[in-house]
NURO-260803 format. One record per residue: y, x, z of N, C-alpha, C in turn. Coordinates in steps of 0.2 Angstrom, whole numbers, plus 5000, padded with zeros to 4 digits. Example, Ala and Ser with C-alpha at 12.3 -4.5 7.8 and 13.67 -1.06 7.14 Angstrom:
BEGIN
497250665039497850625039498450665039;498950645035499550685036500050645039;
END
This chain:
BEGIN
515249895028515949895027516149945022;516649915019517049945012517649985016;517950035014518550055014518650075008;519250075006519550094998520050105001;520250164997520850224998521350164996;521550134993521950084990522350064996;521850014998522049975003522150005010;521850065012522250145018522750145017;523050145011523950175009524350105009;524150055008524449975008524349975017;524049955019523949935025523649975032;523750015034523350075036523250055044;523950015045523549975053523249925052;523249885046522749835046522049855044;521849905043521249945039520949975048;521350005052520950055058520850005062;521249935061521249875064520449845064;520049875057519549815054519149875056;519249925054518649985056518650005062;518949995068518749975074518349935078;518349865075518249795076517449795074;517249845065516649845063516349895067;516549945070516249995076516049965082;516349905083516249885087516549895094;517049905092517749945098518349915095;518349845097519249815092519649835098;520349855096520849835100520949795104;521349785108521649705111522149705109;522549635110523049615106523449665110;523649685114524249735116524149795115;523649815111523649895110523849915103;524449915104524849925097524850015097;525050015102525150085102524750145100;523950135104523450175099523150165094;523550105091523250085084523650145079;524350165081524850195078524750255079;524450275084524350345087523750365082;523150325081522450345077522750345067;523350315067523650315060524150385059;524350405063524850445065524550525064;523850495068523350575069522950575061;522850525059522350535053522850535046;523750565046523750545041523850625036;523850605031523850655026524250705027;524850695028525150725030525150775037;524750755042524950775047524050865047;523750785042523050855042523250905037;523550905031523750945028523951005031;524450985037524851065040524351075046;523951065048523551095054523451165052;523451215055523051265053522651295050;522151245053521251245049521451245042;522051225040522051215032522451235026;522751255031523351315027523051395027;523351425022523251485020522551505018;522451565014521751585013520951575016;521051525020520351545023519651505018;519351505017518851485016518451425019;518051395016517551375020516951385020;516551385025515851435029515351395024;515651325023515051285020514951315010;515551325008515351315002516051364999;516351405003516751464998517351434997;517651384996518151344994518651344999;519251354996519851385002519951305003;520251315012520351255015520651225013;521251235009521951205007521851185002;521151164997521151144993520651074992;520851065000520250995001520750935003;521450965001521850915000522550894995;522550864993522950834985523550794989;523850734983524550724984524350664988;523850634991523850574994524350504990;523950504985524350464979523750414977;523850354976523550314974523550314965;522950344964523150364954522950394954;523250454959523150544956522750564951;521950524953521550574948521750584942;522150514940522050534932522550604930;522950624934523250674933522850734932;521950734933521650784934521150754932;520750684929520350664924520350674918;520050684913520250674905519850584906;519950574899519750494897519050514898;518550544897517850574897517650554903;518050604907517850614913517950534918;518350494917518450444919518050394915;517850394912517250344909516650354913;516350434915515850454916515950424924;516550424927516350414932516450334934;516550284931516650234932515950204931;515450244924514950204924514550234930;514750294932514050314938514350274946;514950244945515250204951514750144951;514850124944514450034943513650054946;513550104942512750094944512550124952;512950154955512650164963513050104967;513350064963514050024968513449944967;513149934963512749894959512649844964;512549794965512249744973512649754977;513249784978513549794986514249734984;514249704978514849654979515449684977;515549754976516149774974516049814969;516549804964516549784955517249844954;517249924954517749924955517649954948;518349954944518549964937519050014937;518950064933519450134936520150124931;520050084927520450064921521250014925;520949974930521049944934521549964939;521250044940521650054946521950094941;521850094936522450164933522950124931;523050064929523450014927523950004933;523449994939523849974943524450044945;524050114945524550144948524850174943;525050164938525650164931526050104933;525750074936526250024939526750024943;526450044949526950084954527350154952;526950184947527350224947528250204944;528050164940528850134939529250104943;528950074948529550064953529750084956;
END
């Protein structure tokens, strides 16, 4: 199973909906409510303010302040922090590990796409 941040930010109870179902633990139809509840807990916003992740602290693993393991939750962003270099570089090393899995992702594609939204 694929998850793409894209389609999280479009549809995010229809995505816990399918990644439940591939785990092996679907909802039932009347369980709306902790569908809402696991979208609710996992959103970027709500992890951002927990404490673990605010202010100075570090992490044990790699030195890296904790508050730096989250960005604007924006569909595009990278390019805001890509050069054109770095976004080739990473498109072709995408094709080549993504290679047989059926998805064809094109970063040109998604940058288009969110120049697009950003206009609206």
């Amino acid at each position: 199973m694929f998850l793409k941040y894209e389609d999280l930010k479009r549809d995010p109870r229809g995505q816990v909906k399918k990644l439940a179902e591939f785990m092996g633990r679907p909802f039932g139809e009347e369980d709306e409510d902790p569908v809402d509840k696991v979208v609710s807990r996992c959103s970027l916003k709500r992890l951002k303010n927990l404490d673990v992740n605010k202010g100075n602290a570090r992490s044990v693993l790699t030195g890296i302040p904790e508050d730096s393991f989250f960005r604007l939750g924006v569909v595009g962003d990278w390019k805001n922090h890509f050069t054109d270099d770095m976004a080739d570089r990473l498109d072709q090393l995408t094709r080549i590990k993504l290679e047989g899995s059926g998805l064809h992702p094109d970063l040109s594609k998604v940058l288009a796409c969110s120049l697009h939204e950003d206009e609206s």
